[in-house]
Every structure is written in structure tokens, then in C-alpha cells.
N, C-alpha and C positions, 0 to 999 in steps of 0.2 A: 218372396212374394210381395213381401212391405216394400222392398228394394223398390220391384218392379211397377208399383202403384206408386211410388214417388215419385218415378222417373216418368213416368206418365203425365202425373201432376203437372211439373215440371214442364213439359213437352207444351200440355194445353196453355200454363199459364203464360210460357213464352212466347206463344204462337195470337194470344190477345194482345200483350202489352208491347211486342216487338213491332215496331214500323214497318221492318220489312216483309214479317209474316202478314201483317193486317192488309200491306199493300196486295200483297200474293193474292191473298182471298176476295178482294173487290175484285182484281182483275181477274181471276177465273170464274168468280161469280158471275159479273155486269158483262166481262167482254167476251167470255171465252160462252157465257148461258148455263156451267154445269150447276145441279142443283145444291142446294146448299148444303147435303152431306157431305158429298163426294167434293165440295170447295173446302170443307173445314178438313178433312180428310189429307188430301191434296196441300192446306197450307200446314199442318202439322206434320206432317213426313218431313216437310222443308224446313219446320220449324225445328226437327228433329236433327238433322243435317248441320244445320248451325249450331246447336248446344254440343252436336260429335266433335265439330270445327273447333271449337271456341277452347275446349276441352281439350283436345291435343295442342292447342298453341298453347293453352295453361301449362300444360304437361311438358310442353318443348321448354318454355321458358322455365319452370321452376327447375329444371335440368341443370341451370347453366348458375353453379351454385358459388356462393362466395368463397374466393379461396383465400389461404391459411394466411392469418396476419405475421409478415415478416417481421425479424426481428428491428431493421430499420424503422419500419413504418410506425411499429409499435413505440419505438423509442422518438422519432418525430410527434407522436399523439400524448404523449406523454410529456413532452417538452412545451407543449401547450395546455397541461394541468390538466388531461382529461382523465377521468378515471377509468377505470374497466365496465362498467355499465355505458360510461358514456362512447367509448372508443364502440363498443358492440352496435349500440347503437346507430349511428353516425353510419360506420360501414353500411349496415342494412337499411340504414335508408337511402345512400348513396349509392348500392348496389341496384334498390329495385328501380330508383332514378335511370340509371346505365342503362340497366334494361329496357325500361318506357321510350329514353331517347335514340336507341338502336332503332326502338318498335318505330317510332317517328320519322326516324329519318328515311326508313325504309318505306314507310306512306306515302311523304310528299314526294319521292322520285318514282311512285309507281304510274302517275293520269299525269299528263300534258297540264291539266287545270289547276292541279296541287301545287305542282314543282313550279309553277308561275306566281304562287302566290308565296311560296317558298322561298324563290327567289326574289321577289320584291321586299321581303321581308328581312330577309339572311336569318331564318328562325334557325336556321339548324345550325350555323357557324356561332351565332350568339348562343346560344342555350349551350353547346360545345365548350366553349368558354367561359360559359357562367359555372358551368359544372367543373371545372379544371382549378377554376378561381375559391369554389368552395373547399374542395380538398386542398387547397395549400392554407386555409381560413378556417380550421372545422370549427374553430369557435361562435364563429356567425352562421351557422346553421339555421341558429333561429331564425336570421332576417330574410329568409328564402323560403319561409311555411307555403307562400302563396303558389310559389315556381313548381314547389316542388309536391305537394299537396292536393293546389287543384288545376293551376295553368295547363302544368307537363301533362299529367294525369287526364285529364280532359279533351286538350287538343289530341291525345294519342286515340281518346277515345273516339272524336268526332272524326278522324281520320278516315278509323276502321269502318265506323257508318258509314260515310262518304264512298269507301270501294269497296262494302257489301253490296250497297244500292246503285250504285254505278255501273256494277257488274251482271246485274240483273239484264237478261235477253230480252225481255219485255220492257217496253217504257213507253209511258205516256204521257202529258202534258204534266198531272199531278207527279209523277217522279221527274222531271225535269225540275219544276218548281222547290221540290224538295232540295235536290241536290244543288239549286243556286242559290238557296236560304243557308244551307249547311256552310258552301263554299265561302257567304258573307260572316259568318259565324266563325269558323275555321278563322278567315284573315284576321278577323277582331281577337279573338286568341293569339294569334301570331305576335300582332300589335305589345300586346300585354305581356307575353313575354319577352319585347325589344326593352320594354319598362321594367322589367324585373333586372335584366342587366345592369340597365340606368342606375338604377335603387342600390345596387348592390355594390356598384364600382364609385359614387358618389353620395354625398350625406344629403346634399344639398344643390339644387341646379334650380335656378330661377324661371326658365323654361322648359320643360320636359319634353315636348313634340321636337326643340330643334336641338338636345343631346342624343335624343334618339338615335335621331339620320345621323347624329356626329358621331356616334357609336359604331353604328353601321359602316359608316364610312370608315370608319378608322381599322372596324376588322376586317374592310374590302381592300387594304392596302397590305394588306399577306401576302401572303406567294400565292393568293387564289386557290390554295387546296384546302380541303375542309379536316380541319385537324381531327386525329382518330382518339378515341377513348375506350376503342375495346381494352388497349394494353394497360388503361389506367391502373395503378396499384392501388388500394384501397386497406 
């Protein structure tokens, strides 16, 4: 019964603090006329749908669990004085990273408007590479707290807003505006983590805006395929 008055809780509080649910309810409220039970009603059921959603992607992703440290890799981490707290470490942060950047990659090639800012950016082949760069580096762990903490982390999240709200059947001027504030946000994230590469592959650069593009540039001289990190070993 405690369970079920939790999950209730729960239900109401996310259905205030959530943008999407709040948007739901003006516009069933103001445009649709229902009165305001049957609006709070109506955005908590949806509210309710989301935390189901939210919930089973939890549940998909903590599925996809770290697997077992070879004997190679252990003996590479180790060749670099880490100890056994630290090697644990390191993988599980390196692991939920994997996971966030799967989550991303998969955002920006979902809308026409992501994948353009995507590709303006090269976020996903730089981040791909910053991450590839850390694992052969685990000692610099530290110098990536920002990438990996709140950049990654963040832009994954703004993502997910961006095509909850986007996917909304309903829209009107206030969720357009929304979603081209987001999209401005999203890019400036983007930006920040072309800079986290910068920071990471260099001590010191005189200019920062024009290593950027030179960074960019220099991973768009690939073979144009965006390299994989599912198979990464960790």
C-alpha cells in the first residue's frame, strides 16, 4: 500500500516539475477547454507513461552489464600502476560513459534537426575518440571529469527532452520555441565537447576556437565511417 502511495507521489510530483507533463496540461486546459480535474487527470496518466518509459530504458540499459576483466586488459591497467580499486573503478565509469554515448548517438540520428547540428559539430566521431583515447590513457581519467560528468551526461539528457517534446502530436507556438531554445543549447553542448577533445589531446593551444575546426578537420580525414565502441574492451 506504502509502495502504491509512493508511486502515486511520484506520478503527481513529476507531472508538476516535468515540462512535458506541465505543457500537456495548459494545452488541454486553455485549448482543448477540459476543466481542471479532468486536465490534471489527463496530464498524470501521461505523466505516468513517462516514468513506465523512463523505467524500462533504466531497466534495458542496466541489463547491458560490464563484462569480465580479461586477463590482457588487467595486465595493461596494471602496467600503468593502477591498483584494483582503481582498475574497478575506471571500467565503471568508462562503462556508463559507453552506455550515455550509445544513448547519444542514437538521439542525434533520430530528427533531421539533431543530426544537422551533429553533423556540424562531428560530436559523435570526437566524443568516439575521446573515449578510445581515454582507455589507452586510464591515467588521465582525471582530465575528462567535465566530458564525462557533465558534458556527456547532459547533452544525453537534453537529447532525450528534445524528442520527448518533439514527438508530442500537439504543438504550438510555446513548444516550437521550446524546442529551438533546446536545439540552441544542445549545439552549445556540442561545441564543449569538440573542446573537451582539444583539452585532452593538447596541454596548450594558443587559440582554442581555431584547434577546434582543426580537430574536426583532422577526424573528417578518416574513411568517413564513424568508428564503433560497442566492441570496446574495458
Amino acid at each position: 500500500m506504502k509502495k502504491n502511495i509512493k508511486n502515486l507521489g511520484d506520478i503527481f510530483y513529476y507531472t508538476l516539475t516535468s515540462l512535458s507533463t506541465i505543457l500537456i496540461f495548459v494545452i488541454v486546459r486553455f485549448v482543448f477547454n477540459f476543466d481542471l480535474f479532468l486536465s490534471l487527470i489527463i496530464s498524470m496518466a501521461i505523466g505516468a507513461f513517462f516514468i513506465y518509459k523512463q523505467s524500462v530504458n533504466e531497466d534495458s540499459m542496466s541489463s547491458k552489464k560490464l563484462n569480465r576483466l580479461s586477463p590482457e586488459k588487467e595486465a595493461f591497467y596494471k602496467s600503468k600502476g593502477m591498483s584494483k580499486e582503481e582498475i574497478q573503478f575506471f571500467r565503471e565509469t568508462m562503462h556508463t560513459a559507453k552506455l550515455k554515448l550509445l544513448s547519444l548517438e542514437k538521439n542525434l540520428h533520430s530528427v533531421s534537426k539533431l543530426e544537422a547540428i551533429e553533423k556540424r559539430n562531428n560530436t559523435i566521431q570526437l566524443s568516439k575518440s575521446l573515449f578510445k583515447s581515454i582507455t589507452e590513457e586510464p591515467n588521465r581519467l582525471h582530465e575528462v571529469d567535465k566530458f564525462l560528468y557533465v558534458h556527456l551526461p547532459s547533452l544525453t539528457d537534453l537529447t532525450d527532452k528534445y524528442l520527448e517534446i518533439s514527438q508530442h502530436e500537439v504543438k504550438n507556438k510555446s513548444t516550437f520555441d521550446i524546442l529551438d531554445e533546446s536545439a540552441s543549447t544542445i549545439d552549445e553542448m556540442c561545441q564543449l565537447i569538440a573542446e573537451d577533445y582539444v583539452l585532452f589531446k593538447s596541454d596548450d593551444f594558443e587559440d582554442m576556437a581555431i584547434e577546434v575546426e582543426l580537430a574536426k578537420k583532422a577526424i573528417e580525414r578518416d574513411n568517413g565511417h564513424t568508428q564503433s565502441i560497442e566492441s570496446e574492451e574495458l
